[in-house]
N, C-alpha and C positions, 0 to 999 in steps of 0.2 A: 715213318721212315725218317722223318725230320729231324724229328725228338730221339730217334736212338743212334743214328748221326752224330747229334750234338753233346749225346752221354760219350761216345767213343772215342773225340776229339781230346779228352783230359784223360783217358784210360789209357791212350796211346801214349801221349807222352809221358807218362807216370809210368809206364812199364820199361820204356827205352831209356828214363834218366838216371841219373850217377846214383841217386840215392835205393833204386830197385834193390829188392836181393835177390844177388847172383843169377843174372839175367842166362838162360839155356846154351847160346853161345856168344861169344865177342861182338858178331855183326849185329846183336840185338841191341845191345849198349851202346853205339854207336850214334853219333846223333845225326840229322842230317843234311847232304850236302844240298848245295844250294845253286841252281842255274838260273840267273835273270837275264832273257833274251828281250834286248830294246831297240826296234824299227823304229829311224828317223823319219819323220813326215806320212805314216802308215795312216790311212782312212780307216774310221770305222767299216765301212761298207766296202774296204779291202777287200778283205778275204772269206770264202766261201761261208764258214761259221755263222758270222752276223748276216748274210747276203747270199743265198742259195745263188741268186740271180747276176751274181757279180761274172765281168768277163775275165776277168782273171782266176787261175788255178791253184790252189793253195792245198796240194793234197797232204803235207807235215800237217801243217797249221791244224785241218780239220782231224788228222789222227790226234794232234793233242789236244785237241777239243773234246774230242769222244774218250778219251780217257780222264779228263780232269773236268774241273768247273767253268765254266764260261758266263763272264759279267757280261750284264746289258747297260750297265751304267758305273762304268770303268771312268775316270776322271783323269786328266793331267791336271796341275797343278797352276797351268799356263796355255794360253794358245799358241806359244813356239819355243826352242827347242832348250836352252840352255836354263831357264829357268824351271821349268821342269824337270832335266837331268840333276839341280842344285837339288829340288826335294828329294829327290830318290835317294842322293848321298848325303843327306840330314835329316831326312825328317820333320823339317821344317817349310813352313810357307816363304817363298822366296822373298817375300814383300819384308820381309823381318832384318833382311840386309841389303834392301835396296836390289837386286839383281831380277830387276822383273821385266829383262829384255834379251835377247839374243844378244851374245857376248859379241862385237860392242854395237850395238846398234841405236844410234840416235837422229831420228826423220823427225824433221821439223814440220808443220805444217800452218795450220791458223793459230796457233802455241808451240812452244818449246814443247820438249819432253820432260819429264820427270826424272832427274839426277839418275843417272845408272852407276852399279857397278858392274864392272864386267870379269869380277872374279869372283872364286870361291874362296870364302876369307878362310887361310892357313887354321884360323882355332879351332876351325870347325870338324868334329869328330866324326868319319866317315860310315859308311856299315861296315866297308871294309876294314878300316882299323877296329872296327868293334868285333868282326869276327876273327881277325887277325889276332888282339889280344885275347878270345878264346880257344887257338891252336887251330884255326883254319888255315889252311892252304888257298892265297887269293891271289885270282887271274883276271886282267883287264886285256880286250880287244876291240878297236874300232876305234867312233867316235865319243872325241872326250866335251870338249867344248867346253870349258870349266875354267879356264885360263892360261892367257900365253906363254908364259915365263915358263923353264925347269921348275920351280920348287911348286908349282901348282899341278903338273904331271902326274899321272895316275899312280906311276912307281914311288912319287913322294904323301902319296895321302891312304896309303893302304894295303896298294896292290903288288904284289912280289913279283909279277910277269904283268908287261905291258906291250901288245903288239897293234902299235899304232896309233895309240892315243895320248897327242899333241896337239898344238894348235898355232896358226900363221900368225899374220898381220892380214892377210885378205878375207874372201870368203869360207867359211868353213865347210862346207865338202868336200867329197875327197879331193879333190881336182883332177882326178881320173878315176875307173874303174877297171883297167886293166893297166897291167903292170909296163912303164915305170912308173909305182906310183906317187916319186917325190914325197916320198913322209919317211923322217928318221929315225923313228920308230917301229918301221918296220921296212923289212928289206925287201928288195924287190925280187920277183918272181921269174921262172923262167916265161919266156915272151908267148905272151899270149894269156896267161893266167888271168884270172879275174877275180875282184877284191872281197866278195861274200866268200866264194868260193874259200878265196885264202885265209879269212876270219873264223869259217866255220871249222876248216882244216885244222888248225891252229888251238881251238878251242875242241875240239876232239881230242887232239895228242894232250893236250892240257890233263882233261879228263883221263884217259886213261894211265898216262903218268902218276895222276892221283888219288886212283880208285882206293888205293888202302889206307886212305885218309879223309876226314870232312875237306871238304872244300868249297870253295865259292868262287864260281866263275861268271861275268859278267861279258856276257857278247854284246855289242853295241853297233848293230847295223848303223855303216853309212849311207845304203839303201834306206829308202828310196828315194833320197833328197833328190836334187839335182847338182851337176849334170845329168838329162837324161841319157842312160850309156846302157848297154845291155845285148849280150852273144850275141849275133844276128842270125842263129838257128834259130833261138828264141822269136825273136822280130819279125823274122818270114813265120813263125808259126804264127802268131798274132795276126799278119796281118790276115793270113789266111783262112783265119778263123774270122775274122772281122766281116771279110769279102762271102764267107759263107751263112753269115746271120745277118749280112745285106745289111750292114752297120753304118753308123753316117760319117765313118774315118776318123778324122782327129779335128772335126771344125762345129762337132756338135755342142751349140752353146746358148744359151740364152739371156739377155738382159733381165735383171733383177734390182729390186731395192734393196741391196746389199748393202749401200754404204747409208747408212741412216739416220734423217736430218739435214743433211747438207744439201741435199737437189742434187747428187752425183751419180749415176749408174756406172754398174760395172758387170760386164761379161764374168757368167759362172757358168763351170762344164755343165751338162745337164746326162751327160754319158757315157760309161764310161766305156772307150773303145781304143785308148789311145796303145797301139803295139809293144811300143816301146817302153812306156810304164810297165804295160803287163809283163813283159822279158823281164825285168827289175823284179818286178813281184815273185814271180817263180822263180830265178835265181836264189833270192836270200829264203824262199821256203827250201829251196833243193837243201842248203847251207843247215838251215836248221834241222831238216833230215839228217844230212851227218851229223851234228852231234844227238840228235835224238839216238839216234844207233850206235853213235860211241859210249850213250851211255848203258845203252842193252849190250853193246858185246862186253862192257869192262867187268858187267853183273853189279850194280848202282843201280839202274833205273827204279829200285823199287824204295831204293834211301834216299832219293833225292824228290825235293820238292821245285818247280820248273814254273819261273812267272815269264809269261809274253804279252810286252805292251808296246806301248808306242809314247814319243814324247809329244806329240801334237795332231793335230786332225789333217786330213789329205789337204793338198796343195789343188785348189780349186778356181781358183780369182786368180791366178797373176800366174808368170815366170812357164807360160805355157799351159797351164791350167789341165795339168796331165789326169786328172781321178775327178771325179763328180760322188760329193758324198751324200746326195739327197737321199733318203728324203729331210737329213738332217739338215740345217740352214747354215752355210758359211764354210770356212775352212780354215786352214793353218792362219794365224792371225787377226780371228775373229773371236770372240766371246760369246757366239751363238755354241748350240749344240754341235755342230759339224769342227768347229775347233777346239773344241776341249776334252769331249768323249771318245775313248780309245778302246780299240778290240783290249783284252784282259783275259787269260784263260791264266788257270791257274791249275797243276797238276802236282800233285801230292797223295800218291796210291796206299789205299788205306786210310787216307783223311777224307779228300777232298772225293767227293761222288763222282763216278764215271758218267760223263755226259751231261753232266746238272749244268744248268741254267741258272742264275742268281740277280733278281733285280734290285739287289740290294747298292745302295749309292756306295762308292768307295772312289778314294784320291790318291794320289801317287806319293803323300806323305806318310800312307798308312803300309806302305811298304818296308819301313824300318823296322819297326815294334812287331812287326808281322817276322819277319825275319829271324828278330831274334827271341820274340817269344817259340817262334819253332825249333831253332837251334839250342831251348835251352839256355839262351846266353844271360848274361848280367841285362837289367831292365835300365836303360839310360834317358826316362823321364824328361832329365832336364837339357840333355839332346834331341830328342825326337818330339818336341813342341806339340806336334799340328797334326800325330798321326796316332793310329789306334789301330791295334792287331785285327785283323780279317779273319785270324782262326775261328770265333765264333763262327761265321760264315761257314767257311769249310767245313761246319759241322753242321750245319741247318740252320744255326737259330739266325732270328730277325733284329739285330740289333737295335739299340735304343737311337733316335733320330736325331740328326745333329745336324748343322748348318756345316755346308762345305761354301767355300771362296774363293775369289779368281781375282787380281788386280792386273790391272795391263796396261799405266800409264802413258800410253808410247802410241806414234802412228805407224801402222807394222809396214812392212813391203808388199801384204797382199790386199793391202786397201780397209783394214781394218779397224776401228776408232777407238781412240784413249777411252777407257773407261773400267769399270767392274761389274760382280757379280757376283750373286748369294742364290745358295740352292739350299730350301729345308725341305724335306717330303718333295711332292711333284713341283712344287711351284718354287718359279725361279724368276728374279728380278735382276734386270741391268742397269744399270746408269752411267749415262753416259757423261764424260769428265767436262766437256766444251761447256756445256749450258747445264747440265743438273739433272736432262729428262730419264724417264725411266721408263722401261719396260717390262711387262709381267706376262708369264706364259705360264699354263699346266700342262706340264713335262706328261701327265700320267695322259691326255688325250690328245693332245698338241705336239709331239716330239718335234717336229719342222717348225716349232716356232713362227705360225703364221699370222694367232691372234691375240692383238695385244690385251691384256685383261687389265689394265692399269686403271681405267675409267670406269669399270665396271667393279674393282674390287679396294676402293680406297685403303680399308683394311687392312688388306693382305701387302700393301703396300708399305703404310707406316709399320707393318713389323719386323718388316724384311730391311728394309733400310733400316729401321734402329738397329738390326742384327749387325747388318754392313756398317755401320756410321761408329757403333762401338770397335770393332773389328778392326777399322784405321786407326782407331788411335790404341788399339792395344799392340798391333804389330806394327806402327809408325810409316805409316800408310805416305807413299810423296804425290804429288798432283802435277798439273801439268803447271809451266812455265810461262810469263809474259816473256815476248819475243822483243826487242828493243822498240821500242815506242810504240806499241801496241797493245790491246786491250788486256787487263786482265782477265783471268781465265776461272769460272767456276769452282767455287771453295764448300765442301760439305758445312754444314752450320754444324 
């Protein structure tokens, strides 16, 4: 099945392309559209798919699981939010222009940080303008978090319709979830409205407006960052669920070597029960149900290919510590597995298997080349750097092995330490920026990252770091900062 999978993944698009002869009807020649739906701060062990056991409800989620592919080793590009939204719309590792922090986020701690930038540099060529100069119809909603200014707005880098996606001078969430919601790019709702709701609504009319055309729409939950905010039908249902599996409320937590090296602990959820998250959680699934059904009423759902991911791992250490993502280790702003791995389902009917499972490694760069080798489009090489089409995948075969990377010179807000990290096959090494040390784990029997293998596998170590060591100086890797009169800080040799 693998193998004739993998034969019908170029059969397909060879029969849909401009060069076919005289394809039976119009809708066959048609190339197709394209829905990237992207959860702020979403845990792997979210939603039910990856996590039968999860307390929250995710009944979309799991229908487009059961119709499309679903990764087990989904990647962001970053352990928070904005430098990973930069790869999705380049194709590039953020480390390549300096943007390897939360747009603008500079924590100082025993060192400076690493130079940020906290925009997306204007020359950089979008998927949106990529599918835009292909005759696509492109729609942006949510959050953008890319840069403050107008000419860095989603309407100037691609997108023909933009509901909502701006950015302040303060924190970047919404600053509310029901309406008014003080954003000028989108108007406010009648009272009471709430903001998935209105994203998903919005991204429905989008779609059906555009059914007789390719298009690319781009939904961008500000779900499930925080504020935590969420219907209070929702919240009494939680808790009421919570009280009925005799759950330990919202204080179930346990001290962990989280922060490592330093001698520091820090509280991580250990469960996930907290109401108020889960109301968040089913909201933005209710949201993705409408448009999943705007695309079945518009008659599309079977031309469009449908990615669902997330820009970072659950929010577990800090700011309330709402989702516990064990049994992975760490969370948003961590370079363990719980902050870098992201639910990833991928639906494309007729390519991608109904129900498959793929533990094939993939990054949030490889969404680019992915995109537009599906679309047909022009192949833009010398745009999309750092990423490499998934079609293979969507057809069975096992791709050839490559080193993925993660730089995260910065100390985050959820306690998590300047450093990096290289993953080739199961085995994955850290290092950390302060002092040099490193850590080494097999992903393939270890997923919780519990035991270090660094002493045990010299080897495995000098290769993974020359992979990493080459890596900085090919994409101009920055390090951390001496702080005024204080020591310096750890230099790769």
């Amino acid at each position: 099945m693998r193998y004739l999978l993998s034969s019908l993944v170029p059969l397909l698009l060879a029969c849909s392309s401009p060069q076919s002869e005289e394809p039976s009807t119009p809708q066959e020649a048609r190339r197709p559209n394209i829905l990237f739906i992207l959860v702020d701060d979403l845990g792997y062990m979210d939603i039910v798919p990856n996590n039968p056991q999860s307390f929250y409800e995710t009944p979309n989620i799991s229908r487009l699981a059961s119709e499309g592919l679903r990764f087990t080793r989904g990647y962001a590009a970053s352990p928070v939010c904005s430098p990973t939204r930069y790869s999705i719309q380049t194709g590039k590792y953020p480390t390549r222009v300096g943007a390897t922090d939360y747009f603008s986020g500079r924590r100082a701690h025993t060192f400076g940080p690493a130079p940020l930038r906290d925009e997306m540099p204007l020359d950089e060529f979008t998927i949106a303008q990529a599918l835009g100069s292909e005759g696509y119809a492109t729609f942006f909603a949510g959050k953008w978090h890319l840069g403050k200014t107008p000419e860095h707005w989603p309407e100037k880098r691609g997108y023909d319709v933009n509901f909502g996606g701006h950015e302040r001078g303060g924190p970047y969430g919404p600053g509310r979830y029901f309406t008014p919601y003080g954003n000028p790019r989108l108007e406010d709702g009648p009272e009471g409205e709430h903001l998935p709701e209105r994203l998903g609504r919005e991204t429905a009319d989008f779609i059906s407006a555009h059914a007789h055309e390719p298009f690319f729409a781009f939904l961008s939950f500000y779900s499930v960052h925080t504020p935590l905010m969420a219907p209070e039908e929702l919240v009494e249902k939680y808790r009421t669920k919570r009280s009925e599996l005799e759950l330990e409320g919202e204080q179930a937590f346990a001290v962990e070597e989280q922060v490592w090296g330093n001698g520091k602990e820090r509280r991580v959820r250990t469960l996930q029960a907290h109401a108020v998250y889960a109301g968040m959680i089913e909201s933005m699934d209710r949201a993705v149900g409408v448009v999943l059904d705007a695309l079945e009423e518009s008659g599309v759902a079977d031309q469009t290919l449908v990615i669902f991911f997330s820009d970072n791992g659950g929010l577990s250490t800090s700011e309330g510590s709402p989702t516990s993502n064990l049994p992975l280790r760490g969370g948003k702003g961590w370079l363990y597995e719980g902050g870098i791995r992201e639910p990833l389902i991928v639906r494309w009917p007729g390519v991608a298997p109904s129900g498959g499972v793929s533990g094939e490694p993939v990054i949030s760069t490889d969404f680019y080349p992915t995109i537009l080798e599906a679309t047909r489009s022009r192949p833009r090489p010398e745009q999309h750097l750092d990423g490499r089409s998934m079609l293979p995948i969507l057809g069975g075969e096992t791709q050839e092995e490559r080193p993925l990377f993660w730089h995260y010179p910065h100390y985050s807000n959820q306690g998590g330490f300047p450093g990096a990290a290289v993953s080739l096959g199961d085995w994955k090494l850290i290092e950390r920026f302060e002092d040099g040390q490193v850590q080494l784990f097999d992903l393939g029997v270890d997923p919780g990252e519990l035991t270090d293998l660094s002493g045990s596998h010299p080897e495995v170590v000098t290769r993974l770091r020359g992979l990493l060591h080459a890596w900085y100086d090919e994409v101009g890797a920055s390090f951390l900062q001496a702080r005024e009169d204080g020591p310096e800080p750890w230099r790769p040799e």
